[in-house]
C-alpha positions in Angstrom: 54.3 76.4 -7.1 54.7 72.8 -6.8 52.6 72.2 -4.0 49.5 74.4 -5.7 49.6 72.0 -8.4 49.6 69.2 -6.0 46.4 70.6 -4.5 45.1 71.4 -8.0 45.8 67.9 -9.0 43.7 66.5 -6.2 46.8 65.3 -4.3 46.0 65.5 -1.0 46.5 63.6 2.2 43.3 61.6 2.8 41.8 61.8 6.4 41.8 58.1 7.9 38.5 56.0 8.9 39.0 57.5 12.7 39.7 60.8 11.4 36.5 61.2 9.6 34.2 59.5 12.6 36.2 61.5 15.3 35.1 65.3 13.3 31.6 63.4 12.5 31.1 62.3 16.4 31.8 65.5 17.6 29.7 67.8 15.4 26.8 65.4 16.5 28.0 66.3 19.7 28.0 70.6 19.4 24.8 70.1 16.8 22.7 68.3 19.9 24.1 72.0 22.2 22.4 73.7 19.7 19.2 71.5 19.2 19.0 72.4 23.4 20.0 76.1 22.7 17.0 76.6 19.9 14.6 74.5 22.0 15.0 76.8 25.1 15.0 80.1 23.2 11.9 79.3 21.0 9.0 79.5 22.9 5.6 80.0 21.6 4.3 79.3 17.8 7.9 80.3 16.7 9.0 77.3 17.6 9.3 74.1 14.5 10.4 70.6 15.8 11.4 70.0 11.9 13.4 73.0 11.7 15.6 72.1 15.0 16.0 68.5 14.0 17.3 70.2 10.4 20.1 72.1 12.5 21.7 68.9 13.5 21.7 67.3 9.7 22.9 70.9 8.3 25.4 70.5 11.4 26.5 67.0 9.9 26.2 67.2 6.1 28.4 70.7 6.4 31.0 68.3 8.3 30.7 65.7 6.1 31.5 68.4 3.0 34.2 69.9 4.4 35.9 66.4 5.2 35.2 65.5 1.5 36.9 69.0 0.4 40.3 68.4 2.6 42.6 70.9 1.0 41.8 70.4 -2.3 41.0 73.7 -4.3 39.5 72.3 -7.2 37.7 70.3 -5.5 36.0 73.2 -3.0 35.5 75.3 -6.1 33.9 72.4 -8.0 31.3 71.8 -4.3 30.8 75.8 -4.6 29.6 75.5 -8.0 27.1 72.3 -7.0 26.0 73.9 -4.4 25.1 77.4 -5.9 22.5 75.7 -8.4 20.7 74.7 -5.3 17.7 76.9 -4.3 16.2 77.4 -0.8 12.9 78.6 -0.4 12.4 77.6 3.5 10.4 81.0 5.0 12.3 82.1 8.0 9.9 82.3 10.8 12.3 84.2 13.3 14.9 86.2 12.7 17.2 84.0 15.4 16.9 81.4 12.9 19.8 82.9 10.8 21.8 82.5 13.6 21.2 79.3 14.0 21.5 78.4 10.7 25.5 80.2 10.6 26.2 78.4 14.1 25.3 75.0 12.3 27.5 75.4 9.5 30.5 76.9 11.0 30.5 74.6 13.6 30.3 71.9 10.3 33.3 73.5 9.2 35.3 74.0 12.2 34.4 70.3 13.0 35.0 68.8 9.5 38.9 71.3 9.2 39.7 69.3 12.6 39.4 72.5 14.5 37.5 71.9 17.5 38.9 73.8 19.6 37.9 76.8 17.8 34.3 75.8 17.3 33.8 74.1 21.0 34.9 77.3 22.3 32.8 79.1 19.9 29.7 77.7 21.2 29.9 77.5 24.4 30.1 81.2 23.8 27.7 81.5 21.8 25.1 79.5 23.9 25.8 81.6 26.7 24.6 84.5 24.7 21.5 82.9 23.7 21.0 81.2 27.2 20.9 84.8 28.4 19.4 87.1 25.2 17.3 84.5 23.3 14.4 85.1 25.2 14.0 88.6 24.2 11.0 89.1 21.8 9.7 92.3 21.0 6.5 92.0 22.4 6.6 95.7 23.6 3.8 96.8 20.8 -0.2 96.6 21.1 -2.3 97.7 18.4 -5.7 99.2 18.8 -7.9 98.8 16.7 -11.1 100.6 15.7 -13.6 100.8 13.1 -16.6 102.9 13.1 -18.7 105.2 11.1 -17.8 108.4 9.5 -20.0 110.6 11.2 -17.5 110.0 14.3 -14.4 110.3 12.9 -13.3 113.6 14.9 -15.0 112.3 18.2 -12.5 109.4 17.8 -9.6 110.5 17.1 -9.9 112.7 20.1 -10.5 110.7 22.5 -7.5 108.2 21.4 -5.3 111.4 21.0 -6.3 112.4 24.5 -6.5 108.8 26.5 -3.2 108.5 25.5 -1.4 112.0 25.2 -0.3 112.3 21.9 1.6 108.7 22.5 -0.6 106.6 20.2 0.7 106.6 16.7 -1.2 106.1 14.1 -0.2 103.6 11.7 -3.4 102.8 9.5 -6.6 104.6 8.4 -9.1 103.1 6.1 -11.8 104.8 4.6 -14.8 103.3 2.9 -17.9 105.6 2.0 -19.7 104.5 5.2 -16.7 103.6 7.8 -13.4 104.3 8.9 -10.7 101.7 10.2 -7.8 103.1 12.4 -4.7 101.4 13.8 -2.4 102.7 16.2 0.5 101.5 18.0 0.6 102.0 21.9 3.7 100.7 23.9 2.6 98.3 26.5 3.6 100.5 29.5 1.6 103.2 28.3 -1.5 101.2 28.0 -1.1 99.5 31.4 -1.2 103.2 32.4 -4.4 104.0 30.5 -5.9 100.9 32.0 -5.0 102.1 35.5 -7.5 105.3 34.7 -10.9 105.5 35.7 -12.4 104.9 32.2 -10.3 102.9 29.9 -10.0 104.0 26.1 -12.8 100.8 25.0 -15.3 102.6 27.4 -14.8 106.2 26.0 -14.8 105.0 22.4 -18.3 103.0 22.7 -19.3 106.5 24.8 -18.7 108.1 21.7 -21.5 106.1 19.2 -21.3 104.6 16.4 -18.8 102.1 17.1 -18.4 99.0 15.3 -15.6 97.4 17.3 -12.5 98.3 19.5 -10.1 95.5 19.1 -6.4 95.3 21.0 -3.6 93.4 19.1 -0.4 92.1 20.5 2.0 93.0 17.7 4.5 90.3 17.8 7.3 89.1 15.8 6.4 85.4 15.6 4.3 83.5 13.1 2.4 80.8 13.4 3.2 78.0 11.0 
């Protein structure tokens, strides 16, 4: 009982000068690992400079926090309360972001509690994983896209149901009184297949008349910024 009113009370041992520079120096240290981790694994327009360089601050400030905190509970619940008035509104670009977000702070925490064992050891798994997975996109999806008039809407959908034996799904279908817009969704594999035939779907479609356009989308899950 005694010693939860000493924490209550704010009596706490204070971390010394080298203490706080020591759990400071090495979260730099893990927060530049990860600055290399989300440089490799972002490629393409998914990528921000300004949002990397934020993962070693977060890395820092969380360090910093939890060095201010120590063991004192009223303390922690009074930087809980501070911290919940704050609103973030940053978009998330990439879902991998979130990951990199959590590595930042726990490695802030693990860092500022003195624990670097556990958070060393943490990331080095962690980058291991991402060194190996965070490549991955899911790039896998085209779109095609046609529009044309309304007197051909059976003659296309035919010939997209039959180019691609019943493996184009169709996603969208806008109507106007003159037009009709379709999307469907093709795998990639299956339209390097269709591409492999003597007549590709483009060339049967503007076969058909009264095509306005035949467009084909990547579908991917990064946005530009």
């Amino acid at each position: 009982m005694q010693d939860i009113l000493n924490q209550l009370s704010g009596q706490n041992m204070d971390l010394s000068l080298i203490d706080i520079i020591t759990n400071l120096t090495v979260a730099t240290a893990i927060a530049f690992a990860i600055y290399i981790s989300y440089w490799y694994t972002h490629v393409g327009t998914a990528y921000s400079r300004k949002f990397n360089v934020s993962l070693i601050t977060l890395t820092i400030l969380t360090a910093t926090v939890m060095a201010v905190i120590g063991n004192n509970i009223a303390l922690s619940l009074g930087m809980v309360g501070a911290l919940s008035i704050v609103r973030f509104r940053t978009a998330i670009k990439d879902s991998r972001d979130t990951t990199y977000i959590f590595w930042a702070i726990v490695v802030g925490i693990g860092c500022g509690s003195g624990d670097f064992l556990v958070a060393g050891v943490g990331s080095i798994v962690v980058f291991i994983v991402l060194l190996f997975l965070g490549r991955v996109t899911n790039n896998q999806r085209l779109l095609l896209i046609i529009k044309a008039q309304r007197s051909s809407e059976m003659n296309v959908e035919g010939t997209v149901f039959k180019q691609f034996n019943k493996k184009a799904f169709l996603r969208v279908k806008n109507t106007t009184d003159e037009s009709i817009e379709w999307i469907y969704e093709l795998s990639r594999k299956d339209y390097q297949k269709e591409e492999k035939k003597e007549l590709t779907i483009t060339e049967l479609l503007y076969k058909v008349g009264g095509i306005d356009y035949v467009n084909i989308v990547t579908q991917s899950d990064e946005i530009s910024g």
